[in-house]
VOPANU-432439 format. One record per residue: residue in one letter; x, y, z of N, C-alpha, C in turn; residue number from 1. Coordinates in nm, 3 decimals, m for minus. Example, Ala and Ser with C-alpha at 12.3 -4.5 7.8 and 13.67 -1.06 7.14 Angstrom:
<nodes>
<node "A", <1.319, m0.569, 0.780>, <1.230, m0.450, 0.780>, <1.320, m0.330, 0.780>, 1>
<node "S", <1.285, m0.225, 0.708>, <1.367, m0.106, 0.714>, <1.290, 0.003, 0.787>, 2>
</nodes>
This chain:
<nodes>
<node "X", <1.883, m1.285, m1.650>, <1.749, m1.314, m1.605>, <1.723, m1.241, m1.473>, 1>
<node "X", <1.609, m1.197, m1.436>, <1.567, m1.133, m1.335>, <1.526, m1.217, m1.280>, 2>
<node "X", <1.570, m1.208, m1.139>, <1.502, m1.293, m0.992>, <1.370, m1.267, m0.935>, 3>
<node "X", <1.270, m1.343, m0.897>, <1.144, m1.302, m0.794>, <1.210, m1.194, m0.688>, 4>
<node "X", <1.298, m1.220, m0.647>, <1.357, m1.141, m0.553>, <1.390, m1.020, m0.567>, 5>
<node "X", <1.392, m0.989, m0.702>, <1.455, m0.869, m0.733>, <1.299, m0.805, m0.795>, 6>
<node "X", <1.251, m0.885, m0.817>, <1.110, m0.834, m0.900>, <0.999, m0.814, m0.783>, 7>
<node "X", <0.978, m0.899, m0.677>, <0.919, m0.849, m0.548>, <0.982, m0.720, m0.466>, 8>
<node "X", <1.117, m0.677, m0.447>, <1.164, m0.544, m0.433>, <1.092, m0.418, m0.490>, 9>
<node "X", <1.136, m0.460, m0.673>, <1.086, m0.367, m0.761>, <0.956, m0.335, m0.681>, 10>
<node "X", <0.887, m0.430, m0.703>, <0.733, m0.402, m0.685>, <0.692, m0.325, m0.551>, 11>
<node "X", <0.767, m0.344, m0.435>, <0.762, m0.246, m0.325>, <0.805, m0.117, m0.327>, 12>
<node "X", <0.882, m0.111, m0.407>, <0.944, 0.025, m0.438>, <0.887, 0.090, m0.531>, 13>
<node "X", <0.809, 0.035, m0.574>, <0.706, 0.086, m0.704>, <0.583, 0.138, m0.563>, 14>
<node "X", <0.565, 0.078, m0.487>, <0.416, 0.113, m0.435>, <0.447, 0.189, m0.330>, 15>
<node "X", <0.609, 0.218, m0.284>, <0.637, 0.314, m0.195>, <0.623, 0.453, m0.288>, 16>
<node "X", <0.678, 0.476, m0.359>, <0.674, 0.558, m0.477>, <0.559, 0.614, m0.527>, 17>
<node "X", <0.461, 0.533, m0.546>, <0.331, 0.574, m0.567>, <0.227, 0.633, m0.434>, 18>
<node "X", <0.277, 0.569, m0.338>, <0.229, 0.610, m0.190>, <0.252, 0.734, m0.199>, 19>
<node "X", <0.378, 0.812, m0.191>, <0.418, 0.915, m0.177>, <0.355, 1.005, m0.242>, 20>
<node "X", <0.377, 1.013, m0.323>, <0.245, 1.113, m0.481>, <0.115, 1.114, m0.445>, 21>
<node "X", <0.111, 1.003, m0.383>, <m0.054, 1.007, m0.314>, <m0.093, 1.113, m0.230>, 22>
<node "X", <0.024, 1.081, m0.111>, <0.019, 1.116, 0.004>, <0.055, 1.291, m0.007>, 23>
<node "X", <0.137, 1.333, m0.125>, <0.139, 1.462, m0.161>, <0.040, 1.513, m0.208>, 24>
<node "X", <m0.038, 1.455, m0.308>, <m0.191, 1.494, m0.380>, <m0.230, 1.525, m0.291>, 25>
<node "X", <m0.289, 1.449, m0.176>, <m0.405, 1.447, m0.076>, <m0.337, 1.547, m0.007>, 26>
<node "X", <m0.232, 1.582, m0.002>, <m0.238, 1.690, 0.113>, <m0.270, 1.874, 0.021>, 27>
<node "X", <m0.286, 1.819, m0.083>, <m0.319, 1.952, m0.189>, <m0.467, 1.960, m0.159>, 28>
<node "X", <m0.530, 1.874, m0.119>, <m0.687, 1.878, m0.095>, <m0.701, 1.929, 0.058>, 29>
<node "X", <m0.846, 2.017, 0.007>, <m0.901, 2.070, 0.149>, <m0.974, 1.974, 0.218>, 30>
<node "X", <m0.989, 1.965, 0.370>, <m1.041, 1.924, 0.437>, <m1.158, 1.818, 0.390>, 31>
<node "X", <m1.266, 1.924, 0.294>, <m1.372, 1.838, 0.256>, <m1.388, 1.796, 0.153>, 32>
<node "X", <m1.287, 1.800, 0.040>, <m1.224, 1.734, m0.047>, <m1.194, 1.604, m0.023>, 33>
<node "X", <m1.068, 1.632, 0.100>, <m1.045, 1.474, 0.112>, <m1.173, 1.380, 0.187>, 34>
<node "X", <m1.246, 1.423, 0.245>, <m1.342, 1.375, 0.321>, <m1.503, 1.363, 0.214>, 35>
<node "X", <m1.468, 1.413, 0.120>, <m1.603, 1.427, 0.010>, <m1.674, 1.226, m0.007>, 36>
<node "X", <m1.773, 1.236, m0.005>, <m1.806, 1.085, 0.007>, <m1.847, 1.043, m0.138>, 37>
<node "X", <m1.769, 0.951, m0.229>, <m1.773, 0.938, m0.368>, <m1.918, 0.786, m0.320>, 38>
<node "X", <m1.983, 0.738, m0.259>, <m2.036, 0.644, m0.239>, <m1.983, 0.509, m0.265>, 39>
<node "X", <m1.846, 0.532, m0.267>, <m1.794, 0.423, m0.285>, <m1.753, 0.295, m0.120>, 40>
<node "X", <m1.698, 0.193, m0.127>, <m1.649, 0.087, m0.042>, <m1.573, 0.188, 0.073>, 41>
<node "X", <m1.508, 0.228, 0.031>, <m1.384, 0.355, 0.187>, <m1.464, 0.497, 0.148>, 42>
<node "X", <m1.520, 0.553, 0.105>, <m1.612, 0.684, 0.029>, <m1.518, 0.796, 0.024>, 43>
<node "X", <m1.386, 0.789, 0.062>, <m1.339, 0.923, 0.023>, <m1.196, 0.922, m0.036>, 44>
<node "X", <m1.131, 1.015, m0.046>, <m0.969, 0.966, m0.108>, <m0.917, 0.919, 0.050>, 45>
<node "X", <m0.963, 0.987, 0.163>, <m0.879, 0.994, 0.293>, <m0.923, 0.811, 0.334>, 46>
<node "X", <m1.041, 0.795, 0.315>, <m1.080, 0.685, 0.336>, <m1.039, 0.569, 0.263>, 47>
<node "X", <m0.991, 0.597, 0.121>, <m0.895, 0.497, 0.067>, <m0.760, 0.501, 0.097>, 48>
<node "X", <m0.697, 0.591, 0.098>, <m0.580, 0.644, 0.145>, <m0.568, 0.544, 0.296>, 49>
<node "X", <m0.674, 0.553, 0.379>, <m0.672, 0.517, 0.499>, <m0.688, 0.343, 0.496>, 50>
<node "X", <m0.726, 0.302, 0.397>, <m0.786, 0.141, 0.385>, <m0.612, 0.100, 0.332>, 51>
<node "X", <m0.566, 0.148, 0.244>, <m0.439, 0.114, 0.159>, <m0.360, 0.088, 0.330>, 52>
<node "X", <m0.318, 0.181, 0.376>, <m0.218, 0.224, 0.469>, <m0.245, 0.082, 0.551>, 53>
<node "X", <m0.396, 0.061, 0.570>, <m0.401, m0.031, 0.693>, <m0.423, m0.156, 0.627>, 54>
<node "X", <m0.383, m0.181, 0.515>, <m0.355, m0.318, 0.465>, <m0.238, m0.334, 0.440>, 55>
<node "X", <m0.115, m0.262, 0.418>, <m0.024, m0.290, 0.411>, <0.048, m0.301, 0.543>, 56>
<node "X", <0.023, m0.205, 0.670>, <0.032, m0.271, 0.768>, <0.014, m0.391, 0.861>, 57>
<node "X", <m0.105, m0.454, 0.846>, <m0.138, m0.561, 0.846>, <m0.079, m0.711, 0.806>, 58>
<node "X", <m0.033, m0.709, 0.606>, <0.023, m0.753, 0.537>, <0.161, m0.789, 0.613>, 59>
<node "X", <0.252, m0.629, 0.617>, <0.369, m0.672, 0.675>, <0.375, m0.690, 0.849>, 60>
<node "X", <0.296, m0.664, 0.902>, <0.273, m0.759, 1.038>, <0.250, m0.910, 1.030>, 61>
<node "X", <0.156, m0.895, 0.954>, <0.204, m1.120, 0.899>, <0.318, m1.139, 0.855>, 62>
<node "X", <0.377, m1.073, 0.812>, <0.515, m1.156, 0.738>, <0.608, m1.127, 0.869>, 63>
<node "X", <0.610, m1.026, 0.937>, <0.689, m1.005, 1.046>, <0.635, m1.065, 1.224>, 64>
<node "X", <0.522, m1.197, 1.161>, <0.522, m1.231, 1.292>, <0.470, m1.143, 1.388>, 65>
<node "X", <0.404, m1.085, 1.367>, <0.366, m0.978, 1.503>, <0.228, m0.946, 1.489>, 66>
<node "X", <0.145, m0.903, 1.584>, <0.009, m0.904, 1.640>, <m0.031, m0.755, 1.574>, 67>
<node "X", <m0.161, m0.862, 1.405>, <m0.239, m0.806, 1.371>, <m0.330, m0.740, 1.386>, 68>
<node "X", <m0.373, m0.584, 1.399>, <m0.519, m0.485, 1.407>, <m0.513, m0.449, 1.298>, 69>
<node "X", <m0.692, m0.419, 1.266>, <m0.733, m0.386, 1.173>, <m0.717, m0.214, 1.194>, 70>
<node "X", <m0.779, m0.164, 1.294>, <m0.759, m0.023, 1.321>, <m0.692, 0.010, 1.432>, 71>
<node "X", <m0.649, 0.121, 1.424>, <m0.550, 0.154, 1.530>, <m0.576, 0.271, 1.601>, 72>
<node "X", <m0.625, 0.364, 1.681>, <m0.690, 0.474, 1.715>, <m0.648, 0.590, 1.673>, 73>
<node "X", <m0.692, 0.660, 1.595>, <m0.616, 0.780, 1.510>, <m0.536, 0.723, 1.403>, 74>
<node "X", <m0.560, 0.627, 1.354>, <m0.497, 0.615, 1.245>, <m0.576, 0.677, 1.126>, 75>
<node "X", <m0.663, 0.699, 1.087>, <m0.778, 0.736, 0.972>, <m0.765, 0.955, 0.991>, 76>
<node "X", <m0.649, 0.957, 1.002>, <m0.627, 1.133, 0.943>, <m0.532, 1.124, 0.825>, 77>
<node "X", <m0.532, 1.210, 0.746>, <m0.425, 1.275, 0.653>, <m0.289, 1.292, 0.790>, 78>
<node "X", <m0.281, 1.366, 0.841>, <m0.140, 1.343, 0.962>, <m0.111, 1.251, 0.994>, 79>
<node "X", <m0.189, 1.122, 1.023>, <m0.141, 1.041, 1.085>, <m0.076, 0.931, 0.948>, 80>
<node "X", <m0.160, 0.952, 0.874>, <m0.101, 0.886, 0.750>, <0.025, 0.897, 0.721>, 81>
<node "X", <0.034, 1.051, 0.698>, <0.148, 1.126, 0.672>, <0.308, 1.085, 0.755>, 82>
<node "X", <0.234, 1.085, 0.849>, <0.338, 1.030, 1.017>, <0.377, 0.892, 1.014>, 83>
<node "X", <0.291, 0.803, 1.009>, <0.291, 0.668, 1.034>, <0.319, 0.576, 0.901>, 84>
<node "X", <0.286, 0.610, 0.778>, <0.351, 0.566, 0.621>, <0.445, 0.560, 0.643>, 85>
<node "X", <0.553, 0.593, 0.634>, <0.695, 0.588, 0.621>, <0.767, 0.492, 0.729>, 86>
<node "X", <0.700, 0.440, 0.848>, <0.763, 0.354, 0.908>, <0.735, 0.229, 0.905>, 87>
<node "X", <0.603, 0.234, 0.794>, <0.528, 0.069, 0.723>, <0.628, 0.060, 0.630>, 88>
<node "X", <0.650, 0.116, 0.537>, <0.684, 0.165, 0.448>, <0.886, 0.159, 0.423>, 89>
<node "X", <0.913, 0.163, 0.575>, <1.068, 0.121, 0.554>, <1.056, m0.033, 0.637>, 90>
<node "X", <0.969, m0.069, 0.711>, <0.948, m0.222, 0.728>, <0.944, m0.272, 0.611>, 91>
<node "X", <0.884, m0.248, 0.510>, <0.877, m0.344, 0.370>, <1.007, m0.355, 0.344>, 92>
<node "X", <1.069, m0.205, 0.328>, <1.206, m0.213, 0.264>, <1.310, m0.306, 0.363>, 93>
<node "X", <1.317, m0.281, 0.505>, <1.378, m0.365, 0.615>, <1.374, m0.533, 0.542>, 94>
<node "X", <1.233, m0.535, 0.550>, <1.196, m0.716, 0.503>, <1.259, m0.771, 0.363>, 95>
<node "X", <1.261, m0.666, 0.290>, <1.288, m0.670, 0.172>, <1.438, m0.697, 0.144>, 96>
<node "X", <1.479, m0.611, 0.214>, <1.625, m0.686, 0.217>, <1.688, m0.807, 0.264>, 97>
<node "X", <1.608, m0.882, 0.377>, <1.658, m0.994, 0.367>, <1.590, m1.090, 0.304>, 98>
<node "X", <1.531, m1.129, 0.169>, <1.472, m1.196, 0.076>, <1.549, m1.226, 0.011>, 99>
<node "X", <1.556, m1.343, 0.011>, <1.613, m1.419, m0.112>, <1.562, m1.534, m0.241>, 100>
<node "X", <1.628, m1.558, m0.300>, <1.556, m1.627, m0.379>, <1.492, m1.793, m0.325>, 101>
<node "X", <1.538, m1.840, m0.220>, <1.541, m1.909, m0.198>, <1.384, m1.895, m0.099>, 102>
<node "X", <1.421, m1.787, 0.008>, <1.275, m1.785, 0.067>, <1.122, m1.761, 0.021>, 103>
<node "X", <1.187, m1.688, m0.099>, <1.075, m1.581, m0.140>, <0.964, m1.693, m0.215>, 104>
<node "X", <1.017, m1.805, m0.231>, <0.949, m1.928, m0.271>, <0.849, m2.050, m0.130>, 105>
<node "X", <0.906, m1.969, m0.018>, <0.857, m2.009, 0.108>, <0.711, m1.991, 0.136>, 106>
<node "X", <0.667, m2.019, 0.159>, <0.524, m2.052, 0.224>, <0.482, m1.945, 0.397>, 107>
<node "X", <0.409, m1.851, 0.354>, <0.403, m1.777, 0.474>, <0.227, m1.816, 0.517>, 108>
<node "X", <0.200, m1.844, 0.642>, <0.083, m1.911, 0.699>, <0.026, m1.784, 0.802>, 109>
<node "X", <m0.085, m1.700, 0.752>, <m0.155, m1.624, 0.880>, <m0.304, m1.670, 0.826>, 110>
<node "X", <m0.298, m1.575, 0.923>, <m0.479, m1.597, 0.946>, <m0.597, m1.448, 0.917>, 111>
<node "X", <m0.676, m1.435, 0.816>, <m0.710, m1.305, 0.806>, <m0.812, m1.251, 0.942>, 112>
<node "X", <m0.882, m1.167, 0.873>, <m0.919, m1.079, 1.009>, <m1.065, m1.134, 1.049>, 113>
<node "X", <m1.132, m1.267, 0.964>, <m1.192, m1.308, 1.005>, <m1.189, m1.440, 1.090>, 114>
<node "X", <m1.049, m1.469, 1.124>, <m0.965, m1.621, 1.176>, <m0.932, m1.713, 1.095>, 115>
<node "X", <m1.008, m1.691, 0.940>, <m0.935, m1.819, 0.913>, <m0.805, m1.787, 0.853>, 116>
<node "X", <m0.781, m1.897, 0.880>, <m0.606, m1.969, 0.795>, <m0.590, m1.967, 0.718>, 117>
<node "X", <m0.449, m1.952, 0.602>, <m0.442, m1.958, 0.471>, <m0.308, m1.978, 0.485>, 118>
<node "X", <m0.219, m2.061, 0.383>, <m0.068, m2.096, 0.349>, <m0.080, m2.061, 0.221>, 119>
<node "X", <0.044, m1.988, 0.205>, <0.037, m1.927, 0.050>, <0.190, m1.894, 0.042>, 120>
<node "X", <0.222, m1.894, m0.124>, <0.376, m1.879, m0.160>, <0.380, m1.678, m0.070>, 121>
<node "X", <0.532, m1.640, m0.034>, <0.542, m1.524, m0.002>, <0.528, m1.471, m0.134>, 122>
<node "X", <0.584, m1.484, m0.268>, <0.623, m1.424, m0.348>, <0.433, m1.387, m0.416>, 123>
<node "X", <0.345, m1.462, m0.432>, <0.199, m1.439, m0.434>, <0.104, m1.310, m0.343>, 124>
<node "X", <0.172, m1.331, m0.244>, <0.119, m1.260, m0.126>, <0.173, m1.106, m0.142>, 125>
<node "X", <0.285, m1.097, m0.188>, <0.359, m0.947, m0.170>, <0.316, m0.917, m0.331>, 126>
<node "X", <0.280, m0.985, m0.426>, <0.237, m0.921, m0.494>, <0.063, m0.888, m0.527>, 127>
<node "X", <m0.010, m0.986, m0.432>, <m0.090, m0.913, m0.366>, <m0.123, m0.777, m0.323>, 128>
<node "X", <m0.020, m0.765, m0.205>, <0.003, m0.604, m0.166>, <0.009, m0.514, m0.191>, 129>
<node "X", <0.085, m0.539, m0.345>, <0.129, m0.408, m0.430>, <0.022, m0.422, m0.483>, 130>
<node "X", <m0.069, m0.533, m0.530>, <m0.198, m0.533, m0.646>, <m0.309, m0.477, m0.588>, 131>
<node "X", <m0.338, m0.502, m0.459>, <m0.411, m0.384, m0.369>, <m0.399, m0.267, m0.353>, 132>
<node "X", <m0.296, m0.197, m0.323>, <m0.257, m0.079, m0.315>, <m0.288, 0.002, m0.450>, 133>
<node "X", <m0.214, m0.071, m0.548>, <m0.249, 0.001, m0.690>, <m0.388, 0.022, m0.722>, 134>
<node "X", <m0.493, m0.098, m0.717>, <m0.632, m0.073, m0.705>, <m0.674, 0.047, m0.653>, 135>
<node "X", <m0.656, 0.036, m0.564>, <m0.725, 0.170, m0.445>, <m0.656, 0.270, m0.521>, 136>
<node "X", <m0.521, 0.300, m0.506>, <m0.472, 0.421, m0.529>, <m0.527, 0.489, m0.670>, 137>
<node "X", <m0.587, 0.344, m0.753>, <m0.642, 0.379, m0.927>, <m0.773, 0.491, m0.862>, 138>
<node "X", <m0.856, 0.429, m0.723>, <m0.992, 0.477, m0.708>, <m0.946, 0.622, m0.678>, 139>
<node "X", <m0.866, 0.664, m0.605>, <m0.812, 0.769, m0.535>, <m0.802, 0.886, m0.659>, 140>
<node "X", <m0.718, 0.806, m0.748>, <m0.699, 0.903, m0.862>, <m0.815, 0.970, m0.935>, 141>
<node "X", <m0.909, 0.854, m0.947>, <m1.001, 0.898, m0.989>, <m1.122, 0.958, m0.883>, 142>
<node "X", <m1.067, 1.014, m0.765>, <m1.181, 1.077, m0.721>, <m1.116, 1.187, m0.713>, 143>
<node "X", <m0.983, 1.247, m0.689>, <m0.890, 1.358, m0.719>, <m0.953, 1.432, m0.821>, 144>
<node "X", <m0.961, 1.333, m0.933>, <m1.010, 1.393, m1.116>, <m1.109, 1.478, m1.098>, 145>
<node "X", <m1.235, 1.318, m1.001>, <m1.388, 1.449, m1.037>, <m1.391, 1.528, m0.917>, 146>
<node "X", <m1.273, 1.561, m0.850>, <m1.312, 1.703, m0.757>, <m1.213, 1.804, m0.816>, 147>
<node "X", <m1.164, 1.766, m0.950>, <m1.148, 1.916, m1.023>, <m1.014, 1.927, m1.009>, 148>
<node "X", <m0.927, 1.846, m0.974>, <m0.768, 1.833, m0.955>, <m0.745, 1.725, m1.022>, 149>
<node "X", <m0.577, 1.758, m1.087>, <m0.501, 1.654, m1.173>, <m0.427, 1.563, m1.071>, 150>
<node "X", <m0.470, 1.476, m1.096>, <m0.402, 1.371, m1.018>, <m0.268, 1.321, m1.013>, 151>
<node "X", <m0.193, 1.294, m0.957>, <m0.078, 1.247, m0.950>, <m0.108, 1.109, m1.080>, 152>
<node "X", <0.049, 1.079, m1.155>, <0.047, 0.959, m1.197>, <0.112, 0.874, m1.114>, 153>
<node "X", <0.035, 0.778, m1.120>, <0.092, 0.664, m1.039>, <0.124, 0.512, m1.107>, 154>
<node "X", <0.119, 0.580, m1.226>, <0.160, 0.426, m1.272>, <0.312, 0.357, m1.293>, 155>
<node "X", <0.316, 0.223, m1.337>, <0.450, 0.149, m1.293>, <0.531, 0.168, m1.406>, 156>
<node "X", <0.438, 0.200, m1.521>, <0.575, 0.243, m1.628>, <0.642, 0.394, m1.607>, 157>
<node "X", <0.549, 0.453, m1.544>, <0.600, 0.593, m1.467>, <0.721, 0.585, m1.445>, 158>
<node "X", <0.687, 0.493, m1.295>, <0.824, 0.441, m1.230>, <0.906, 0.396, m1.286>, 159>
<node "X", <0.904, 0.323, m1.376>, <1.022, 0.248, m1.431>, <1.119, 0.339, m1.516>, 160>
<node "X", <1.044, 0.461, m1.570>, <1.084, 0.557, m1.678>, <1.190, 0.616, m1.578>, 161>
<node "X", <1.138, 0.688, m1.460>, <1.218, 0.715, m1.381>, <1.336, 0.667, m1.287>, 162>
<node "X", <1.299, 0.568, m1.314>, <1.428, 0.466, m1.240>, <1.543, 0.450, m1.386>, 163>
<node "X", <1.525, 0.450, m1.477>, <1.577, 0.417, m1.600>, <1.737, 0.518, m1.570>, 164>
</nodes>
């Protein structure tokens, strides 16, 4: 039988994985490519790219106890993405390792970015994270498509094929 514990891992390592492909696509795009405004909620890939990054930062700043921003000054470039991903990105993995089955059933209590409060299982919440990320990254793909480039796959049976 497979553990939450082992299946909340998976799932981070699935969305580190998919980050990456992202974060390679987008750097195949020109300037106003990535910046092209699809009229969407973030309007561009850089702008989803940029919404993903700063929710998962966020995310693992609640679980790690430490003082939530929504934006950070220069965080919203392709470089800084590029720069600053990978050290969200081994915090998950950091956190991730000390999870157990026992906590991952624990109850983590923050407060979103409008103050209020919420108590919720961890194991709900981190798959939250990944269920966000994948969203966006679905929009991303599909704005890659209609500017005339093949998109990275990012899906989880992808991953799994490759982990196999």
């Amino acid at each position: 039988m497979v553990s939450i514990r082992h299946i909340l891992r998976y799932q981070l390592d699935f969305t580190t994985w998919a980050t990456e492909r992202m974060l390679k696509a987008a750097a195949g795009l020109t300037p106003e490519e990535l910046s092209h405004d699809f009229k969407t909620s973030d309007n561009s890939v850089l702008g989803t790219l940029t919404h993903i990054y700063r929710a998962e930062r966020i995310w693992l700043n609640r679980f790690l106890e430490k003082k939530v921003e929504f934006k950070v000054e220069g965080d919203d470039t392709l470089v800084a993405l590029q720069r600053d991903w990978p050290g969200i990105r081994s915090g998950w993995a950091d956190w991730a390792r000390e999870l157990s089955e026992d906590n991952a059933g624990t109850e983590i209590t923050y407060s979103d970015l409008k103050g209020n409060t919420f108590t919720q299982p961890i194991w709900t919440t981190v798959l939250h994270v990944v269920n966000h990320s994948s969203h966006h990254r679905g929009q991303a793909v599909g704005f890659i498509r209609a500017l005339g480039h093949a998109p990275p796959n990012v899906d989880l049976i992808t991953f799994s094929r490759q982990r196999m």
